[in-house]
Short mmCIF file of the C-alpha atoms (twelve columns), coordinates in Angstrom:
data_MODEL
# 
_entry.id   MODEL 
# 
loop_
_atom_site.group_PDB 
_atom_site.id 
_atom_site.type_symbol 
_atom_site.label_atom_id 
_atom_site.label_alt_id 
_atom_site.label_comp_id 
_atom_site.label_asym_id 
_atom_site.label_seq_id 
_atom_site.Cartn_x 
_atom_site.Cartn_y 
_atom_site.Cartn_z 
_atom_site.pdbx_PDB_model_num 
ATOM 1   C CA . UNK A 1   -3.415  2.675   17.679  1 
ATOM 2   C CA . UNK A 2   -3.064  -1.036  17.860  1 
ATOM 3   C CA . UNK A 3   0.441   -2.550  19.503  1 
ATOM 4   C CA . UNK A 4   1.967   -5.082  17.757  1 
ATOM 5   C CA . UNK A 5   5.273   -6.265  17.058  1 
ATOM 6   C CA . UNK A 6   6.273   -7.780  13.447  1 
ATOM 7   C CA . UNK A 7   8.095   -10.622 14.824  1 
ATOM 8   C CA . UNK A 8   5.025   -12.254 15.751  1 
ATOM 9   C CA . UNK A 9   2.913   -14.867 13.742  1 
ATOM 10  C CA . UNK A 10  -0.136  -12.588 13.464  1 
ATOM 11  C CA . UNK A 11  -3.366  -13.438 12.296  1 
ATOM 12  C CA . UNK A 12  -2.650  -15.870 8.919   1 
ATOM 13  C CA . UNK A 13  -3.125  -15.886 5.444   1 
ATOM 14  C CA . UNK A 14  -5.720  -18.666 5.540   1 
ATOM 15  C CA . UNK A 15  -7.822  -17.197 8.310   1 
ATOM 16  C CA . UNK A 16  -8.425  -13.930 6.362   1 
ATOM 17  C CA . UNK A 17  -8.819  -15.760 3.023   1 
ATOM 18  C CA . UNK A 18  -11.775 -17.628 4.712   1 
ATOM 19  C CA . UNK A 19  -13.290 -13.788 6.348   1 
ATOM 20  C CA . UNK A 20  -12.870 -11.961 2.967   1 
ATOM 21  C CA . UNK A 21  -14.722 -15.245 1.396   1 
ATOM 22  C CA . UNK A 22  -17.762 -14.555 3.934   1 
ATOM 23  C CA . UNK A 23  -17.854 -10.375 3.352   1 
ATOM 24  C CA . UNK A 24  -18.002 -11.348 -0.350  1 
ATOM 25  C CA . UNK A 25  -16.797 -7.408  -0.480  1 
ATOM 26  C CA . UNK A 26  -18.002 -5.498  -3.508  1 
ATOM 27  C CA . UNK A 27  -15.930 -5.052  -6.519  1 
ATOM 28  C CA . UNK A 28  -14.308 -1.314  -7.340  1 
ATOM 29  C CA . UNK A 29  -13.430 -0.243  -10.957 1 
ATOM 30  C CA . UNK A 30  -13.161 2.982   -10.123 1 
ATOM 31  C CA . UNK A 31  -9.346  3.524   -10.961 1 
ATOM 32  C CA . UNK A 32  -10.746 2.910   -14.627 1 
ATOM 33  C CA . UNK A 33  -11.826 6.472   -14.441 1 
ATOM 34  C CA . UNK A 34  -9.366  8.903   -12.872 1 
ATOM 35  C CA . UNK A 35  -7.017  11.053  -15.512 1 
ATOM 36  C CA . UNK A 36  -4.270  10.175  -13.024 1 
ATOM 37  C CA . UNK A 37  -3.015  8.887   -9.963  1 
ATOM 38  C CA . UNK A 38  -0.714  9.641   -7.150  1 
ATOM 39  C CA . UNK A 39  0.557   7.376   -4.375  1 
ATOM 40  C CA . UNK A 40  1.282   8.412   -0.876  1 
ATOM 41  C CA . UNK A 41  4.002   6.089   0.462   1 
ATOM 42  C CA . UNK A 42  5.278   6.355   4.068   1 
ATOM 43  C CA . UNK A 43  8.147   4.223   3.063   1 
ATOM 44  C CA . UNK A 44  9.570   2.288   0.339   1 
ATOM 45  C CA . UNK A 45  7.838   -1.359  0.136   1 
ATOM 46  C CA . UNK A 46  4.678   0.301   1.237   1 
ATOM 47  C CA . UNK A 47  3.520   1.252   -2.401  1 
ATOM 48  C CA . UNK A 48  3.829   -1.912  -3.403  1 
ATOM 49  C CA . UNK A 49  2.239   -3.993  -1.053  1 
ATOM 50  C CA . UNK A 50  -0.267  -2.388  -0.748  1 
ATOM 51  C CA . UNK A 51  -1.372  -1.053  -3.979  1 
ATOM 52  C CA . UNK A 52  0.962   -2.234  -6.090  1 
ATOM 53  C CA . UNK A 53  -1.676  -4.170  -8.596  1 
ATOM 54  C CA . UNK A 54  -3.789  -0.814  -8.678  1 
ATOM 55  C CA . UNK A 55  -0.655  1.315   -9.724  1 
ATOM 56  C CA . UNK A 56  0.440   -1.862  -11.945 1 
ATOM 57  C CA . UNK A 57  -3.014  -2.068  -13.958 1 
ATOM 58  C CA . UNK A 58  -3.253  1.871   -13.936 1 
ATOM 59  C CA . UNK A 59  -0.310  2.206   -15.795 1 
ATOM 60  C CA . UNK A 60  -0.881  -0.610  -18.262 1 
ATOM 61  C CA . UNK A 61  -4.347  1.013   -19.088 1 
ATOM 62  C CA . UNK A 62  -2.128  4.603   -19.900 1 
ATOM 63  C CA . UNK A 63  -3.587  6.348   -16.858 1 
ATOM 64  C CA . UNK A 64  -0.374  8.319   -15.907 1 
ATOM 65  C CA . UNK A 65  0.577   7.882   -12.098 1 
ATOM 66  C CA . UNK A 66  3.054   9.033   -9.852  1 
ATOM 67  C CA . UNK A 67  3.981   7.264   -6.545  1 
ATOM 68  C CA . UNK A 68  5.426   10.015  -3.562  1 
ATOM 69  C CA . UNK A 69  7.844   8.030   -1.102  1 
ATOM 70  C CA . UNK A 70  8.127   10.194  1.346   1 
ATOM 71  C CA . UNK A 71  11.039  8.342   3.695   1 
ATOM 72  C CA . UNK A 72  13.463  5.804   2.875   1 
ATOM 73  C CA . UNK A 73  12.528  3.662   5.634   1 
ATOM 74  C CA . UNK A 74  15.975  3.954   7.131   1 
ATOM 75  C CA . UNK A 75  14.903  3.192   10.546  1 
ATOM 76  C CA . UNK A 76  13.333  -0.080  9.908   1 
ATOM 77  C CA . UNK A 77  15.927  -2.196  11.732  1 
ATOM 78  C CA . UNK A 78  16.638  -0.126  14.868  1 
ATOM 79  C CA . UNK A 79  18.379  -3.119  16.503  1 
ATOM 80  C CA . UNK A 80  21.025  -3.932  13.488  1 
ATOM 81  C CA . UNK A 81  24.174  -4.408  14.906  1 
ATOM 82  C CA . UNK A 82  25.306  -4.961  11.618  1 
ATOM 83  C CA . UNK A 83  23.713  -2.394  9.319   1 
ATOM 84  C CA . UNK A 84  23.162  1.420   10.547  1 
ATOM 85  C CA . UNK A 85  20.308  3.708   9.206   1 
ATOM 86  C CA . UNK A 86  22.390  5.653   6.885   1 
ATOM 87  C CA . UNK A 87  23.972  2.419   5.269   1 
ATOM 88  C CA . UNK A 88  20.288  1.189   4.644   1 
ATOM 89  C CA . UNK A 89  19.039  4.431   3.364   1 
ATOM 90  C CA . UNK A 90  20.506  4.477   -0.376  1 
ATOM 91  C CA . UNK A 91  20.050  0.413   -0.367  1 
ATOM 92  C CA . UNK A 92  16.029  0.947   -0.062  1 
ATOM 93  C CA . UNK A 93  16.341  3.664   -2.215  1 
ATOM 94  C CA . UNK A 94  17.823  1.405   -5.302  1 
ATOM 95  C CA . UNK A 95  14.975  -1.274  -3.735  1 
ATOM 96  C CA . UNK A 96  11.993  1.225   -4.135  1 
ATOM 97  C CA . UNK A 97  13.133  2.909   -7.881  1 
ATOM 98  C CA . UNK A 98  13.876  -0.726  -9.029  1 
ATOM 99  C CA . UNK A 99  10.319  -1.832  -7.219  1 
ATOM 100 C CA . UNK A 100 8.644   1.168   -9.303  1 
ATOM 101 C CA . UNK A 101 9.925   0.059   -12.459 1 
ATOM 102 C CA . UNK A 102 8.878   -3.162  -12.125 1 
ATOM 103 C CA . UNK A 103 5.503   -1.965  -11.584 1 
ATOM 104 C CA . UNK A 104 5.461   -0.379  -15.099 1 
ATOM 105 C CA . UNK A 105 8.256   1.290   -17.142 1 
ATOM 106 C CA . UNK A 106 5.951   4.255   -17.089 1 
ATOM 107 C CA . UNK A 107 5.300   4.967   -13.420 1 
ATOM 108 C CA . UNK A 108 6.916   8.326   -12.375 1 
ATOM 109 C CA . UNK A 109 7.892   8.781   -8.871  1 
ATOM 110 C CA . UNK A 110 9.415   11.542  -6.326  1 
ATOM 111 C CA . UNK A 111 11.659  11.016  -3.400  1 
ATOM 112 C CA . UNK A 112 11.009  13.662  -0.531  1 
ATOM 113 C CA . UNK A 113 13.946  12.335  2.108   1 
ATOM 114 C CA . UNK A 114 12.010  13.276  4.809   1 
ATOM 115 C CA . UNK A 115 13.564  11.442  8.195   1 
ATOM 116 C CA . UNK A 116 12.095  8.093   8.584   1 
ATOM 117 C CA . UNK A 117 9.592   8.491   11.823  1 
ATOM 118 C CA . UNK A 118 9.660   12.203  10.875  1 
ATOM 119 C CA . UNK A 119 6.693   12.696  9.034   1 
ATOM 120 C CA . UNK A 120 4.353   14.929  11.880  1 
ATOM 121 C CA . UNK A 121 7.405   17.245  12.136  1 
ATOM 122 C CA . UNK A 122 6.830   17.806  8.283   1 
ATOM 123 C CA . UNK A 123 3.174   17.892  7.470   1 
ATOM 124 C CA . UNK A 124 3.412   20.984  5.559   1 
ATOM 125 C CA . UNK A 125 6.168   20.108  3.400   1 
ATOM 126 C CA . UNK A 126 4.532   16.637  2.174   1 
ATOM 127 C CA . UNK A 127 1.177   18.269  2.008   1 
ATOM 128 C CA . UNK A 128 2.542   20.628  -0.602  1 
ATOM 129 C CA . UNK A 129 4.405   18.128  -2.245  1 
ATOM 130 C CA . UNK A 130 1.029   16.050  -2.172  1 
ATOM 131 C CA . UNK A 131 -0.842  19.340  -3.714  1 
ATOM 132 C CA . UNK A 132 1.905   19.626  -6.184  1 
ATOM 133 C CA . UNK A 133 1.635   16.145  -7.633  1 
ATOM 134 C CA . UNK A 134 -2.431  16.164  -7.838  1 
ATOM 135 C CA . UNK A 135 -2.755  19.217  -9.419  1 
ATOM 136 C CA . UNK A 136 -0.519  17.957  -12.532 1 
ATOM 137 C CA . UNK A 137 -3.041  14.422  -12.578 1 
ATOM 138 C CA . UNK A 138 -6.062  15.890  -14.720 1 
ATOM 139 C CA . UNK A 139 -9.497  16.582  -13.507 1 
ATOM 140 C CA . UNK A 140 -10.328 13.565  -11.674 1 
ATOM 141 C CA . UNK A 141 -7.293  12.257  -9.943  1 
ATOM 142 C CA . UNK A 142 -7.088  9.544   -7.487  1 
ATOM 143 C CA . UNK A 143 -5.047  9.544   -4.414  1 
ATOM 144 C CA . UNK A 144 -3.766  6.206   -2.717  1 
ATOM 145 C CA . UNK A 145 -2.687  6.591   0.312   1 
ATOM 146 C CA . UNK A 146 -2.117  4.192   3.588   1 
ATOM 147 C CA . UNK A 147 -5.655  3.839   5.710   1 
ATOM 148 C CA . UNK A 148 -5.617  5.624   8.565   1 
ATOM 149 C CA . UNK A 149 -6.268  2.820   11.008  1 
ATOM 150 C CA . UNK A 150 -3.220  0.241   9.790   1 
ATOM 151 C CA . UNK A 151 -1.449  0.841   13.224  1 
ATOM 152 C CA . UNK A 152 1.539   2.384   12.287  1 
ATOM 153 C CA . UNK A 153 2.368   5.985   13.505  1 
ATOM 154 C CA . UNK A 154 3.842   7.075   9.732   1 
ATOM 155 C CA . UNK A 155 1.036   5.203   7.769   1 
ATOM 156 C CA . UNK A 156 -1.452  7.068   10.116  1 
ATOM 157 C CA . UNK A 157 -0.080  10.490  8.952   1 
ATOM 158 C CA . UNK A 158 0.253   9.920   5.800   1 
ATOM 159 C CA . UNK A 159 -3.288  8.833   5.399   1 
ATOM 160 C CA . UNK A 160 -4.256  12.341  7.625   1 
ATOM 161 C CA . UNK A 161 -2.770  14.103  4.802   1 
ATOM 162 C CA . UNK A 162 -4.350  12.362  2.178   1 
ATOM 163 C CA . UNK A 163 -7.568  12.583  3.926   1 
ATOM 164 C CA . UNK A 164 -7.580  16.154  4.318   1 
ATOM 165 C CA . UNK A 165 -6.787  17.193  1.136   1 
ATOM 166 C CA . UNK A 166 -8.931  15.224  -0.399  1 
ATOM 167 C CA . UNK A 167 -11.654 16.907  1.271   1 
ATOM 168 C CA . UNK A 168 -10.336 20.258  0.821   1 
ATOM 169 C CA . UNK A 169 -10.830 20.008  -2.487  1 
ATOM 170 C CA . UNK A 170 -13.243 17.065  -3.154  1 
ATOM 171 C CA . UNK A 171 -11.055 14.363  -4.395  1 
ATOM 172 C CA . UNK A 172 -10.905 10.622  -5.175  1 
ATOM 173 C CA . UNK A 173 -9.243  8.698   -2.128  1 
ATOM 174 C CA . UNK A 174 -8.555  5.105   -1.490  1 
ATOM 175 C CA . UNK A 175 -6.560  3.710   1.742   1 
ATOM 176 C CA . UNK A 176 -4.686  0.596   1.739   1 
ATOM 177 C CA . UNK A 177 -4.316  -1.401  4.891   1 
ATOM 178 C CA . UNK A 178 -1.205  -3.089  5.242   1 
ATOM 179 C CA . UNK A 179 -0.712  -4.070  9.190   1 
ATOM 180 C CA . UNK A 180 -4.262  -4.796  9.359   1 
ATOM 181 C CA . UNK A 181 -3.640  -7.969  8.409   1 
ATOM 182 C CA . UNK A 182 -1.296  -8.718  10.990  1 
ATOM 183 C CA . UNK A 183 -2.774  -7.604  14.082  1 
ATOM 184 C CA . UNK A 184 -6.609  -7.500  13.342  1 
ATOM 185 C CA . UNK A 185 -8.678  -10.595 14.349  1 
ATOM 186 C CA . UNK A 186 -10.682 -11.743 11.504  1 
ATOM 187 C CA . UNK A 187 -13.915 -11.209 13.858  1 
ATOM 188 C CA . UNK A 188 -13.183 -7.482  15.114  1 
ATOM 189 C CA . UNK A 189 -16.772 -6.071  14.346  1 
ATOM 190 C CA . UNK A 190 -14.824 -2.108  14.462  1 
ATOM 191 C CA . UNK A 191 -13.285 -3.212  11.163  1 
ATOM 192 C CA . UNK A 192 -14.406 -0.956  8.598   1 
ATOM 193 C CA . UNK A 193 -15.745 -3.457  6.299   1 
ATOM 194 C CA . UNK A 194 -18.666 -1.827  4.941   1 
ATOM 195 C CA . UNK A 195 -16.651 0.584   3.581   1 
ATOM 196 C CA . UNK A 196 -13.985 -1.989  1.931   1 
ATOM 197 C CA . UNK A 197 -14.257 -2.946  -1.929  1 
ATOM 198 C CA . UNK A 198 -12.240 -4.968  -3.888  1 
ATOM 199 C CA . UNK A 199 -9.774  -4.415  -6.764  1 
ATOM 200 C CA . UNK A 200 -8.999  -7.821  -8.615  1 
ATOM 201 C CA . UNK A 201 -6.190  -8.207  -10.211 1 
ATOM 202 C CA . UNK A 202 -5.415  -9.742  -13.915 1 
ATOM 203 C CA . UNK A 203 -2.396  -11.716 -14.687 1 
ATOM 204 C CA . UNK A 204 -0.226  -8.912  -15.750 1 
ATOM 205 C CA . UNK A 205 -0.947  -6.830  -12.751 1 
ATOM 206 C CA . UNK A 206 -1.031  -9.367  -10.420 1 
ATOM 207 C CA . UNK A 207 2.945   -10.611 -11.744 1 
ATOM 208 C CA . UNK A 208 4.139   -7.163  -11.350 1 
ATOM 209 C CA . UNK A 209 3.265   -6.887  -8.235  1 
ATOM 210 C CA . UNK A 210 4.897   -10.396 -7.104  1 
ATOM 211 C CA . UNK A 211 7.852   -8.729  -8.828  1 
ATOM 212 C CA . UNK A 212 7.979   -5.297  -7.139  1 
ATOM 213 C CA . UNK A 213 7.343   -7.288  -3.986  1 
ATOM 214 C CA . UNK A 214 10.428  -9.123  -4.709  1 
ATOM 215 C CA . UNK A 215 12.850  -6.156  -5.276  1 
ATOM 216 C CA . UNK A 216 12.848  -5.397  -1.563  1 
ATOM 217 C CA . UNK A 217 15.045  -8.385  0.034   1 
ATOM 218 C CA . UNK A 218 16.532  -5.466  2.283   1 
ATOM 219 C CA . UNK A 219 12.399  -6.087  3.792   1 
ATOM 220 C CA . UNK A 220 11.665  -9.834  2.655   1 
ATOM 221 C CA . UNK A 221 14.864  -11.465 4.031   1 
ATOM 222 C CA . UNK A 222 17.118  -11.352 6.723   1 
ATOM 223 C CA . UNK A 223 19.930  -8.751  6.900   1 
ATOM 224 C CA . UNK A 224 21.925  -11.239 8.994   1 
ATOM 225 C CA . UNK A 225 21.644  -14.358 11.056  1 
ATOM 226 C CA . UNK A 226 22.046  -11.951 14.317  1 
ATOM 227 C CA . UNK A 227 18.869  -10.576 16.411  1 
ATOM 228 C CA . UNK A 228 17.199  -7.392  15.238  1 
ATOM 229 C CA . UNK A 229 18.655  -8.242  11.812  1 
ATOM 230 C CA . UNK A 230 15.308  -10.327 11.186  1 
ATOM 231 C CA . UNK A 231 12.736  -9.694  8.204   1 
ATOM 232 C CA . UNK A 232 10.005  -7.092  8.389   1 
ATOM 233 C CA . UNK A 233 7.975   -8.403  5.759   1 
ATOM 234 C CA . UNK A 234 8.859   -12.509 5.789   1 
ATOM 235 C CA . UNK A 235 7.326   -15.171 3.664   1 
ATOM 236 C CA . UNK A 236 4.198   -15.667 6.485   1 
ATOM 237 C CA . UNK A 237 3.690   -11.929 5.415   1 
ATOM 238 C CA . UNK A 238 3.997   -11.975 2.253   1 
ATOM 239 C CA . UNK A 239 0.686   -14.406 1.948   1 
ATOM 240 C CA . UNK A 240 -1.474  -11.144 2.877   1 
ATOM 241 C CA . UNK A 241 -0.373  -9.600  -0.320  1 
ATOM 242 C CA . UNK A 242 -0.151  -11.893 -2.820  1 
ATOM 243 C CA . UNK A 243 -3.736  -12.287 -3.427  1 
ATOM 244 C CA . UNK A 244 -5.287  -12.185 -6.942  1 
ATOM 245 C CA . UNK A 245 -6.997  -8.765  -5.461  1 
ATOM 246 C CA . UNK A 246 -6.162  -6.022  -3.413  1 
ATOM 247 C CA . UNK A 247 -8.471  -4.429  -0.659  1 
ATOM 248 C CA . UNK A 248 -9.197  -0.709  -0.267  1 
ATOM 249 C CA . UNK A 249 -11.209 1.974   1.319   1 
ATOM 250 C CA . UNK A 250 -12.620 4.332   -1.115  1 
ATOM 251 C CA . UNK A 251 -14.136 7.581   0.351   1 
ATOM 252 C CA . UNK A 252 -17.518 8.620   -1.654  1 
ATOM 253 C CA . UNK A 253 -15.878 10.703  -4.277  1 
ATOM 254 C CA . UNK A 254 -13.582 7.762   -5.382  1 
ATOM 255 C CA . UNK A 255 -16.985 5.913   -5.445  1 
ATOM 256 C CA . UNK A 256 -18.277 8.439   -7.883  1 
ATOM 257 C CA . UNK A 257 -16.018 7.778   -10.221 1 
ATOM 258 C CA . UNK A 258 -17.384 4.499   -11.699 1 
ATOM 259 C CA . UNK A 259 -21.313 4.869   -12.446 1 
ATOM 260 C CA . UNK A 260 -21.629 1.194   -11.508 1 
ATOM 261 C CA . UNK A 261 -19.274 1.218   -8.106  1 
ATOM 262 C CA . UNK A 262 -22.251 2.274   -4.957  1 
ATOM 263 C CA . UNK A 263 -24.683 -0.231  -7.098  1 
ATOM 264 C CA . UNK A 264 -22.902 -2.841  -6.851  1 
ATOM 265 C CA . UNK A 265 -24.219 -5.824  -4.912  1 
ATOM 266 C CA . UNK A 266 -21.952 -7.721  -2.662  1 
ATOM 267 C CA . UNK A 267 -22.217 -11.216 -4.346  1 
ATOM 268 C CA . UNK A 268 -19.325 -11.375 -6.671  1 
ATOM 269 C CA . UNK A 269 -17.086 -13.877 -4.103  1 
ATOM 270 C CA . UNK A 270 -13.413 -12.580 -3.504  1 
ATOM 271 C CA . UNK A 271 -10.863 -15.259 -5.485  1 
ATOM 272 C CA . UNK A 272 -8.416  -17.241 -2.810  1 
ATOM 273 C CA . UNK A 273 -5.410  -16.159 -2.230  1 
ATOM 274 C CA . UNK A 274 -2.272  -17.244 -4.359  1 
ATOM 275 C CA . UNK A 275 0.537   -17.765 -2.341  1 
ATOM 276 C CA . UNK A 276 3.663   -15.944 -2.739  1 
ATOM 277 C CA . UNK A 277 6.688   -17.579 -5.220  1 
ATOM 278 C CA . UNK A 278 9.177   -19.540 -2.623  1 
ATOM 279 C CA . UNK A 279 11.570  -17.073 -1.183  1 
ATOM 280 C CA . UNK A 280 15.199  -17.539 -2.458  1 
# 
């Protein structure tokens, strides 16, 4: 697992604009064709930067989907001296249900409250939860889930859980990165990118996402002027998921599901990035 600390520049916007430009990665329509979805997310802000134009556009087409937030992502500012885990508990909470709705009126969602860092202690408990929501989303459902690799212990189990299931019993899965784009260089050849596709993103889908992104200031801004009050996700952040497309790794069943995906030739160029709307 990669080390990195958020407080650090990272690898920018611009560099990985001009990398996804040169994979020209292929396109994935995929979600066109699952009766339903459901969303694995470690903790609230993860849904929708990662896949929040996927679950936006899913919706919008009437594909039902449900988004599982497993923690409330109390622990995110261990240093706080001015805001303790269980004061920032309910406030992500009322970030992540007003997040959803943005998204789309009609996206359903489940809060487990399972201890933020907690989630190998409780592998059985999401996994049934996990089984739960599936069997309820037709007979091709899609499961989104963090990518295994994104560096982050919780992100890592969640996408173990998604993984295995979806084996189990043959599904449709597609990881989203998320810290990738912060501590990978643009050049690492272990990157997975021959697995990647791409999911562009329309107007609609692409604004609801800038707006779910928004309803987390607890994330985007400062909780104070004092150290370890600072930003998770600032504005330089931001830039990696703002883009007019989102980037995924679909396993081979989630392939399946679009006659047209594993033909696909990689020549349809990936749009720049859009910045972000100026933080308040």
């Amino acid at each position: 697992m990669p080390a990195f600390d958020h407080r650090d520049p990272g690898t920018s916007a611009a560099a990985w604009a001009t990398r996804l430009h040169e994979l020209d990665l292929p396109v994935w329509d995929g979600w066109r064709h699952a009766t339903g979805v459901v969303v694995l997310s470690p903790h609230p802000d993860d849904e929708s930067l990662g896949a929040g134009g996927l679950i936006a556009a899913a919706a919008a087409a009437g594909i039902p989907v449900e988004v599982l937030l497993v923690t409330l992502g109390e622990g995110s500012h261990p240093d706080s001296p001015t805001t303790a885990p269980e004061e920032l508990a309910p406030r992500r909470e009322a970030e992540f249900i007003d997040a959803v709705g943005r998204l789309h009126p009609t996206v359903g969602y489940e809060v487990l409250h399972i201890p933020d860092g907690g989630l190998d202690a409780e592998r059985a408990g999401i996994a049934e939860r996990l089984r739960a929501a599936v069997a309820t989303a037709g007979s091709r459902p899609l499961i989104v889930a963090p990518w295994r690799g994104d560096g982050h212990r919780d992100h890592r189990i969640a996408g173990e859980l998604a993984t295995a299931l979806a084996t189990e019993l043959d599904l449709a899965l597609v990881e989203f990165p998320i810290w990738l784009w912060h501590w990978a260089d643009t050049d690492d050849a272990t990157l997975p990118w021959a697995e990647a596709r791409i999911v562009p993103l329309d107007a609609a889908a692409h604004g609801a996402k800038i707006a779910a992104m928004d309803a987390y200031p607890s994330q985007t801004e400062p909780l104070s002027d004092a150290p370890g009050d600072e930003a998770i996700v600032d504005h330089h952040h931001l830039q990696h998921y703002a883009r007019r497309f989102e980037v995924l790794f679909p396993n081979g069943r989630a392939l399946g599901l679009s006659p047209t995906a594993t033909r696909m030739q990689v020549r349809r160029r990936t749009p720049t990035p859009t910045p972000p709307p100026p933080m308040p």
